[in-house]
OpenMM code with the backbone's topology and positions (N, CA, C; nanometers):
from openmm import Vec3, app, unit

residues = "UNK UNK UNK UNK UNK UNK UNK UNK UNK UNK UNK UNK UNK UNK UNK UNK UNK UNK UNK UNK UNK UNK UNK UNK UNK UNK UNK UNK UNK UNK UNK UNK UNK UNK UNK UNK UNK UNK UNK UNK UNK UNK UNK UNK UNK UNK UNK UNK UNK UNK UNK UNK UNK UNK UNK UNK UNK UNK UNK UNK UNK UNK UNK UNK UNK UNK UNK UNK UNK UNK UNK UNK UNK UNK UNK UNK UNK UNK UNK UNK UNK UNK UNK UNK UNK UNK UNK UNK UNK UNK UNK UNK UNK UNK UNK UNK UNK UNK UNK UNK UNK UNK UNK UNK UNK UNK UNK UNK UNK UNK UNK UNK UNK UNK UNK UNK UNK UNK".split()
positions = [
    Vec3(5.0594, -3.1763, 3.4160),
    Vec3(5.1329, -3.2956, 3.4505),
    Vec3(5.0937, -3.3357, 3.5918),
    Vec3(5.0687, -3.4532, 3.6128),
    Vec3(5.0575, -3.4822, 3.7432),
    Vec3(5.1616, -3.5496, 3.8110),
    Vec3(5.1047, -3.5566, 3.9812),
    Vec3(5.2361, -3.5828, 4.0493),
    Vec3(5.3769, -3.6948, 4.0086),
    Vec3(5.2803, -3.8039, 3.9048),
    Vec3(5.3639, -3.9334, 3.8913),
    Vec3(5.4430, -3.9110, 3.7892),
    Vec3(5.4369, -3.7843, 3.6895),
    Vec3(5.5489, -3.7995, 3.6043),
    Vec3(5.4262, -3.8020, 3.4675),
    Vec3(5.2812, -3.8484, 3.4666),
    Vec3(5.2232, -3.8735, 3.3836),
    Vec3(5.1347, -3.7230, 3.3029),
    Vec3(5.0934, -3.6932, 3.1553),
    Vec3(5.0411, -3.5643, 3.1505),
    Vec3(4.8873, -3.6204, 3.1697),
    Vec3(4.8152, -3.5032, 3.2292),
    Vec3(4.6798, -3.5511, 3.2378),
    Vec3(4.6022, -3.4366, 3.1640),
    Vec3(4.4815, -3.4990, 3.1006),
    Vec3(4.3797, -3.4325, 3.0383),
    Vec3(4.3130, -3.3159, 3.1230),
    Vec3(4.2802, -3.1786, 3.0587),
    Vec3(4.2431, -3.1212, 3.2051),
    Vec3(4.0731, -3.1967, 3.1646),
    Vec3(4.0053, -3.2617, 3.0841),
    Vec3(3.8989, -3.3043, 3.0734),
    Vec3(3.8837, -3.4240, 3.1862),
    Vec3(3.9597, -3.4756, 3.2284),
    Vec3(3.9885, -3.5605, 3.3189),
    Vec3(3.9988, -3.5491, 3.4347),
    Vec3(4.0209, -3.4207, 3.4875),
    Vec3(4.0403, -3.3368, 3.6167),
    Vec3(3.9051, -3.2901, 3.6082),
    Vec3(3.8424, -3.1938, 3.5490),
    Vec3(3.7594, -3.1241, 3.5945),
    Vec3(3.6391, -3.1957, 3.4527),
    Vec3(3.5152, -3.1960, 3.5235),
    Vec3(3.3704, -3.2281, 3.4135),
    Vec3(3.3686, -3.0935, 3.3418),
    Vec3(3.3586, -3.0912, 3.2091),
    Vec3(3.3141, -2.9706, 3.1454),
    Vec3(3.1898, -3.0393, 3.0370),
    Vec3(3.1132, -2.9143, 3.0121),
    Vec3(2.9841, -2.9673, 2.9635),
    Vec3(3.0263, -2.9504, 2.8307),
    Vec3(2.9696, -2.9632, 2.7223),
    Vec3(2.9725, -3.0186, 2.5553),
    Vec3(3.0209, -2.8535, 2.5180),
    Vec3(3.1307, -2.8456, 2.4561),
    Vec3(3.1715, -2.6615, 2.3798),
    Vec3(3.2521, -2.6163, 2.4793),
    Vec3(3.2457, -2.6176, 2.5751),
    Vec3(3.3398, -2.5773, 2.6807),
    Vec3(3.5036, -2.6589, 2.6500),
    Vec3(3.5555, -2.7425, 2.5650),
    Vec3(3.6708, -2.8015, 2.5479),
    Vec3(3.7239, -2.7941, 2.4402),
    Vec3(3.8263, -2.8162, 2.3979),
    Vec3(3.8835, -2.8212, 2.2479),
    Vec3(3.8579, -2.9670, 2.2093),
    Vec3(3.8479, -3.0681, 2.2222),
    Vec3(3.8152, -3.1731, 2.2250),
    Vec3(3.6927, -3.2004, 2.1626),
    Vec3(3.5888, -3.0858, 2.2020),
    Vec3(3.4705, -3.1240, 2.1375),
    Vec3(3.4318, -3.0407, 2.0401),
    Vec3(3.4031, -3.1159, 1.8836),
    Vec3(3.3530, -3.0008, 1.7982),
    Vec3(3.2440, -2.9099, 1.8307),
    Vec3(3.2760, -2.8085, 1.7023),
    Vec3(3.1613, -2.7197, 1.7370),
    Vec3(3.0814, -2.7637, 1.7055),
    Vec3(2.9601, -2.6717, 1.7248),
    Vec3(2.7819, -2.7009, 1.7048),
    Vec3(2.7732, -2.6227, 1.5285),
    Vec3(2.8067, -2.5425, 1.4949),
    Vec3(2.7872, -2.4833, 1.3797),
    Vec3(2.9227, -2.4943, 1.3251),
    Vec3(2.9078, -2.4615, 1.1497),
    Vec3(3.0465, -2.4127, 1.0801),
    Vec3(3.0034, -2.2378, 1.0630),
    Vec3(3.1406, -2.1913, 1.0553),
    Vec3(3.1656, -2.0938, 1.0110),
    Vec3(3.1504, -2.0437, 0.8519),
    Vec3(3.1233, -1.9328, 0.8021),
    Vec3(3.1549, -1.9203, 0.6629),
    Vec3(3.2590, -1.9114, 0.6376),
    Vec3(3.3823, -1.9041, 0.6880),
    Vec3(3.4450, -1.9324, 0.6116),
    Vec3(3.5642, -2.0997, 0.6387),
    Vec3(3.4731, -2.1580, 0.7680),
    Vec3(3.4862, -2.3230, 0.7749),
    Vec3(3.4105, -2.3679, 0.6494),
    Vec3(3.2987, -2.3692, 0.5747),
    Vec3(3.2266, -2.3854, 0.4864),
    Vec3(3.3068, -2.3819, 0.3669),
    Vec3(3.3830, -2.2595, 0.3533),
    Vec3(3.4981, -2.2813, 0.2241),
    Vec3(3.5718, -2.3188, 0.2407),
    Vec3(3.6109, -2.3716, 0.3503),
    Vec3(3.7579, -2.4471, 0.3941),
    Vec3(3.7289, -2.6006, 0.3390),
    Vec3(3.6121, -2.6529, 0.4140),
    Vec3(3.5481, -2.7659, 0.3689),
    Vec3(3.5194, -2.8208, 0.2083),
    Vec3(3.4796, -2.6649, 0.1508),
    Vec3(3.4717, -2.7207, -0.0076),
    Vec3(3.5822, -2.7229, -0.0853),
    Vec3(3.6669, -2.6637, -0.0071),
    Vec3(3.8453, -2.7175, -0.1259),
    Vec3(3.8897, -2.8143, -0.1006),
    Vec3(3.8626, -2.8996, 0.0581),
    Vec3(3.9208, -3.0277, 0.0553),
    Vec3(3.8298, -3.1332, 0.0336),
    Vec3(3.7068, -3.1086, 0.0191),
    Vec3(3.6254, -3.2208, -0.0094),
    Vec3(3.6086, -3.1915, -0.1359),
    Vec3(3.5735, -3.3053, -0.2492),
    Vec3(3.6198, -3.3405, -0.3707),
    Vec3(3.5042, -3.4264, -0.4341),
    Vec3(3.3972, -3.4960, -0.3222),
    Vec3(3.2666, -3.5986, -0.4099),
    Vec3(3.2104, -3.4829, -0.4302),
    Vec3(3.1201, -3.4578, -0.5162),
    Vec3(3.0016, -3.4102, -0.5947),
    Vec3(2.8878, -3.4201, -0.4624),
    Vec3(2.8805, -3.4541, -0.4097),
    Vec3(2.8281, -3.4521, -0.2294),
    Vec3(2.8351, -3.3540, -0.1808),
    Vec3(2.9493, -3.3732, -0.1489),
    Vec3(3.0210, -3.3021, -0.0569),
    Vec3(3.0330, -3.1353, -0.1106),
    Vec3(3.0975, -3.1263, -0.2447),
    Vec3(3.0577, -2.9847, -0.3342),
    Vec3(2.9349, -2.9001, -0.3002),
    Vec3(2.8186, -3.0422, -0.3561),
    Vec3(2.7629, -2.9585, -0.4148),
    Vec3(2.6677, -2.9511, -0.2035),
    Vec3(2.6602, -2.9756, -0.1140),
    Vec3(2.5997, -2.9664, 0.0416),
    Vec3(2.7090, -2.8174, 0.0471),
    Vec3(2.8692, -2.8288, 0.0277),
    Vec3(2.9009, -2.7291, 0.0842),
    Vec3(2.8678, -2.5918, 0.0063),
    Vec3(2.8835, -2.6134, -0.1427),
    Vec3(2.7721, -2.4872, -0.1918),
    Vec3(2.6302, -2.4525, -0.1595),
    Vec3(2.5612, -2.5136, -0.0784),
    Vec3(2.4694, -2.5397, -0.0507),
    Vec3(2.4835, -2.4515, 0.1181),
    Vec3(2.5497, -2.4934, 0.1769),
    Vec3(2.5703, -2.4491, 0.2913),
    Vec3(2.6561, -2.2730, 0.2720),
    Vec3(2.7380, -2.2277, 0.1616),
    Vec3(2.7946, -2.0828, 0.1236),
    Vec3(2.6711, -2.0072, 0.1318),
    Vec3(2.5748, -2.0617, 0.0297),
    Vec3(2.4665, -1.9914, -0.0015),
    Vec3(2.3742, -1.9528, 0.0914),
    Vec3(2.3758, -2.0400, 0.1974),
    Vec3(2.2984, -1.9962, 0.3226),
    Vec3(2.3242, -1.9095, 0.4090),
    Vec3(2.4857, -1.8714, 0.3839),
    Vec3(2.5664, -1.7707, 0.4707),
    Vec3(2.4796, -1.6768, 0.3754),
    Vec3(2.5053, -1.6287, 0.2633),
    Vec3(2.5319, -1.5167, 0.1929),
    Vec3(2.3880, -1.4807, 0.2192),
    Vec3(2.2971, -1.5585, 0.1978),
    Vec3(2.1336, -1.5419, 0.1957),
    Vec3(2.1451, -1.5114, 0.3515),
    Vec3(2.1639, -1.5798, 0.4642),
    Vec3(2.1201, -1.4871, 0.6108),
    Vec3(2.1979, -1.3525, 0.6080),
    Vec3(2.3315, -1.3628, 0.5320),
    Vec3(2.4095, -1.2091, 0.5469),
    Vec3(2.2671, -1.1140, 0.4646),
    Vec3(2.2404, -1.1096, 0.3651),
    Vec3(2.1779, -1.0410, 0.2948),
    Vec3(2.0557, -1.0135, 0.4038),
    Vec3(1.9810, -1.1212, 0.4593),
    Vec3(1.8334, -1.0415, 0.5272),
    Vec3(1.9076, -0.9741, 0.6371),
    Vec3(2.0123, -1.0195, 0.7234),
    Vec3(2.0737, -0.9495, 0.8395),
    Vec3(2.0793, -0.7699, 0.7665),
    Vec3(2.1073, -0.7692, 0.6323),
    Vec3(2.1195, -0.6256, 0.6386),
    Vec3(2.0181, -0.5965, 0.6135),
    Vec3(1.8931, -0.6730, 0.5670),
    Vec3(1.7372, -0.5731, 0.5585),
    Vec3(1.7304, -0.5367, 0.6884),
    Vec3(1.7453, -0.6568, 0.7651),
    Vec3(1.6663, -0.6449, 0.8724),
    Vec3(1.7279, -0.4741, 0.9303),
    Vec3(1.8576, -0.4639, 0.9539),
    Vec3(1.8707, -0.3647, 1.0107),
    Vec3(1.8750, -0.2116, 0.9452),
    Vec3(1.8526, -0.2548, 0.8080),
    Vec3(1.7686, -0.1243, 0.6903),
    Vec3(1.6529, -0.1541, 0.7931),
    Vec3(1.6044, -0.2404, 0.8124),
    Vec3(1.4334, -0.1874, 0.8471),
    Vec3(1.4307, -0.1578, 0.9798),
    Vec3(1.4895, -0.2172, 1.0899),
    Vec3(1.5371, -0.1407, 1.1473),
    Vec3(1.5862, -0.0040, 1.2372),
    Vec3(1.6773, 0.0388, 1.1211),
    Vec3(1.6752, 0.1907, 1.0826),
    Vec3(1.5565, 0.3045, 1.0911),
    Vec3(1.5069, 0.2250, 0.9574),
    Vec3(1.3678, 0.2987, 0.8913),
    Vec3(1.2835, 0.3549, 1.0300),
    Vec3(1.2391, 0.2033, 1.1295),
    Vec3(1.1701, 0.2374, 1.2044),
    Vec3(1.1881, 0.2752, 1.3482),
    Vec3(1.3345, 0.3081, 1.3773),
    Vec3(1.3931, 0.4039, 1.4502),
    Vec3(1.3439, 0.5566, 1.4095),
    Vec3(1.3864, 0.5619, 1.2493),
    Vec3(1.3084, 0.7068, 1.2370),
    Vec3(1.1983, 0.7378, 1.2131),
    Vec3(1.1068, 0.6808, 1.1912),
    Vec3(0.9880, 0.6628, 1.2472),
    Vec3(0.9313, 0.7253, 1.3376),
    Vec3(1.0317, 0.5854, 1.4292),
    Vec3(0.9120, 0.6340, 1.6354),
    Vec3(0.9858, 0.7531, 1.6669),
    Vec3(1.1234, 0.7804, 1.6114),
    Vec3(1.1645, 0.9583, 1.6489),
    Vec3(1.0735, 1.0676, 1.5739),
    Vec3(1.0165, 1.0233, 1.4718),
    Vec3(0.9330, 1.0870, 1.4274),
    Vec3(0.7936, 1.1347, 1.4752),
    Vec3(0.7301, 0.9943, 1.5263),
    Vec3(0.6102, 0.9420, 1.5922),
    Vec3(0.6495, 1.0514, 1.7299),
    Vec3(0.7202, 1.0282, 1.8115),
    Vec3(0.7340, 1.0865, 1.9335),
    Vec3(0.7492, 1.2562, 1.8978),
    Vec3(0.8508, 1.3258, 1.8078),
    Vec3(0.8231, 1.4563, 1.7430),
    Vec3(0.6498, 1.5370, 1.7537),
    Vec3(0.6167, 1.4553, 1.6673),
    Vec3(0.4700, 1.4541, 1.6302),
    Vec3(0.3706, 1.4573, 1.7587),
    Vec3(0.3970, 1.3413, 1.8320),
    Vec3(0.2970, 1.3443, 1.9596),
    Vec3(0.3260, 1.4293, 2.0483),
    Vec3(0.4452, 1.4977, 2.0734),
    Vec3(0.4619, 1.6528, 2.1465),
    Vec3(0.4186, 1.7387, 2.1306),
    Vec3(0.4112, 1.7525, 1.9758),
    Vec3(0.3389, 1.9049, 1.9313),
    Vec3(0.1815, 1.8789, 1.8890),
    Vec3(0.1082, 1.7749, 1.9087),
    Vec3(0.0073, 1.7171, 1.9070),
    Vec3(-0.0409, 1.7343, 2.0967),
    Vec3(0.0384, 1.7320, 2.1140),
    Vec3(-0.0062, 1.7496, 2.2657),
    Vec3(0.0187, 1.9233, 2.3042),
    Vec3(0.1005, 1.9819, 2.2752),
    Vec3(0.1235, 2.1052, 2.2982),
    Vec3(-0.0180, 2.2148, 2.2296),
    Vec3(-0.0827, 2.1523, 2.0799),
    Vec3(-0.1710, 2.2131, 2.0238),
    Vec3(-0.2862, 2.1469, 2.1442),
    Vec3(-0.3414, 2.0634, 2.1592),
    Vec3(-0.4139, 1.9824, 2.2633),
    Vec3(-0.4643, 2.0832, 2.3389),
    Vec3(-0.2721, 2.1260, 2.4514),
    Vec3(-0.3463, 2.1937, 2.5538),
    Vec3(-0.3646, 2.3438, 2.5662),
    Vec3(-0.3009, 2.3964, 2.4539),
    Vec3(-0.3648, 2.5661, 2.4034),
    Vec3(-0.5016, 2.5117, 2.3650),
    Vec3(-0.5606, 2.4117, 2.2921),
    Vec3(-0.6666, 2.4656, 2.2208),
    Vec3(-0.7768, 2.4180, 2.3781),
    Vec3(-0.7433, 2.3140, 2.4396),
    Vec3(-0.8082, 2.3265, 2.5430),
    Vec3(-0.9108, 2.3962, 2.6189),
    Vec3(-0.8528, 2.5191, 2.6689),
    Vec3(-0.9793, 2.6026, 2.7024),
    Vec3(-1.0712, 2.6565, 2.5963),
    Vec3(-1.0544, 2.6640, 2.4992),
    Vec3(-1.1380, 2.6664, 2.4038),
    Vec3(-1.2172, 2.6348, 2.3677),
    Vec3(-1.2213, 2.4411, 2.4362),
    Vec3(-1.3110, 2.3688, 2.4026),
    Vec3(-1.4194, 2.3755, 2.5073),
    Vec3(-1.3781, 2.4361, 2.5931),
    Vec3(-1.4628, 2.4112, 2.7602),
    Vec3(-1.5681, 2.5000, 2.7253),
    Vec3(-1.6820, 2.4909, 2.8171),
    Vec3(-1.7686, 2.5848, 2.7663),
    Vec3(-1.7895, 2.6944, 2.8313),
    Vec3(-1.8304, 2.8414, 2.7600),
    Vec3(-1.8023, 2.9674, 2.8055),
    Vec3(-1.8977, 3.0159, 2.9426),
    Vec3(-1.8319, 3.0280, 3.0401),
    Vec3(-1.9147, 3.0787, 3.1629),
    Vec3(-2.0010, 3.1249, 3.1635),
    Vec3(-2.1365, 3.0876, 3.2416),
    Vec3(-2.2738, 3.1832, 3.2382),
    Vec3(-2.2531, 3.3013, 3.2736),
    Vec3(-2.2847, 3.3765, 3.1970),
    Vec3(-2.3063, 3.5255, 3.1979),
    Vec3(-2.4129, 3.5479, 3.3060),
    Vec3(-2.3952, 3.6176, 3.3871),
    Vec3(-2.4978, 3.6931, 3.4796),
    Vec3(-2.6569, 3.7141, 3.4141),
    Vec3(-2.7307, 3.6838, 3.4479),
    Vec3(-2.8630, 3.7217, 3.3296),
    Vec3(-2.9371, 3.8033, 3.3930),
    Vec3(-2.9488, 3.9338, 3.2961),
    Vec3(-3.0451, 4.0404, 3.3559),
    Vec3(-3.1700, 3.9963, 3.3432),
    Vec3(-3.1951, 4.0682, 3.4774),
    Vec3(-3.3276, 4.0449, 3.4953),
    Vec3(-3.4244, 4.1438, 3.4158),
    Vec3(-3.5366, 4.0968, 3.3794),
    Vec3(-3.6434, 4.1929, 3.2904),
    Vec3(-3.7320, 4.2541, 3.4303),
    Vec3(-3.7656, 4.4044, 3.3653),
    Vec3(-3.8592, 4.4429, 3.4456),
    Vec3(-3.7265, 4.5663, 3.5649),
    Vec3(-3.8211, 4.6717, 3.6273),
    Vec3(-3.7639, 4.7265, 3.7514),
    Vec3(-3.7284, 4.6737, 3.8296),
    Vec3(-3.5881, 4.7880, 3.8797),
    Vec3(-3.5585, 4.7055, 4.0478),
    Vec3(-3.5096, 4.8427, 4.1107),
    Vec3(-3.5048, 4.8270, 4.2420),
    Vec3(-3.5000, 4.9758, 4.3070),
    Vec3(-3.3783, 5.0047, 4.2929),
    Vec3(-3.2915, 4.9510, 4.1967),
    Vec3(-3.1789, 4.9784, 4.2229),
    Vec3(-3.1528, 5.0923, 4.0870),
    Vec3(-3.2378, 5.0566, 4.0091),
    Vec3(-3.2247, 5.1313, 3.8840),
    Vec3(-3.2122, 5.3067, 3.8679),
    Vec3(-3.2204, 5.3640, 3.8645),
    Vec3(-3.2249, 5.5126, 3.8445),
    Vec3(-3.2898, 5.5461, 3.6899),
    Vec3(-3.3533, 5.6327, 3.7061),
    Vec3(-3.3663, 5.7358, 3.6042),
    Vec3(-3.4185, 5.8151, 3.5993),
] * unit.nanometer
topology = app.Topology()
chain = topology.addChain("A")
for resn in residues:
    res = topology.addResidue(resn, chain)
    for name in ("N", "CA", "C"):
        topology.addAtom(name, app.Element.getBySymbol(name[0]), res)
């Protein structure tokens, strides 16, 4: 209410941008605004857009749950993937020196040396 006795809009007091008010519809319907809509609308239009519009709920509900079946799947996966690349790395670095190549052996020399005895 303002000072004169009069009620004022708070849209009128303060700028609010488009969704921010009750005043302004929403941007989307709801599913179950969608069935609200098809019991009071009555043309063959109107029916058959708002069956039209149910079906689109039910069809994004349905991939929303692949998606997060798949998801899932490939959560266990990369826990899998990461499992795997530990002990892929752990065999790695045992087999490691293995792969290196074996130190030169000292090579006898052919022939006498005064060091020999016999």
């Amino acid at each position: 209410m303002t000072s004169d006795g009069r009620v004022g809009l708070r849209s009128q007091t303060v700028i609010l941008k488009r969704g921010q008010h009750a005043k302004y519809p929403p941007y989307a319907f709801t599913e179950h605004g969608a069935m609200m809509a098809a019991m009071v609308l009555t043309s063959p239009q109107a029916v058959a857009m708002s069956v039209y519009v149910v079906r689109a709920f039910i069809q994004m509900r349905e991939q929303l749950a692949a998606n997060r079946e798949i998801l899932k799947r490939l959560a266990e996966i990369d826990k899998t993937l990461l499992q795997h690349d530990s002990v892929l790395r752990d065999i790695y670095r045992k087999l490691l020196p293995l792969l290196q190549p074996a130190p030169d052996q000292p090579k006898r020399r052919i022939g006498f040396s005064k060091d020999d005895k016999a």
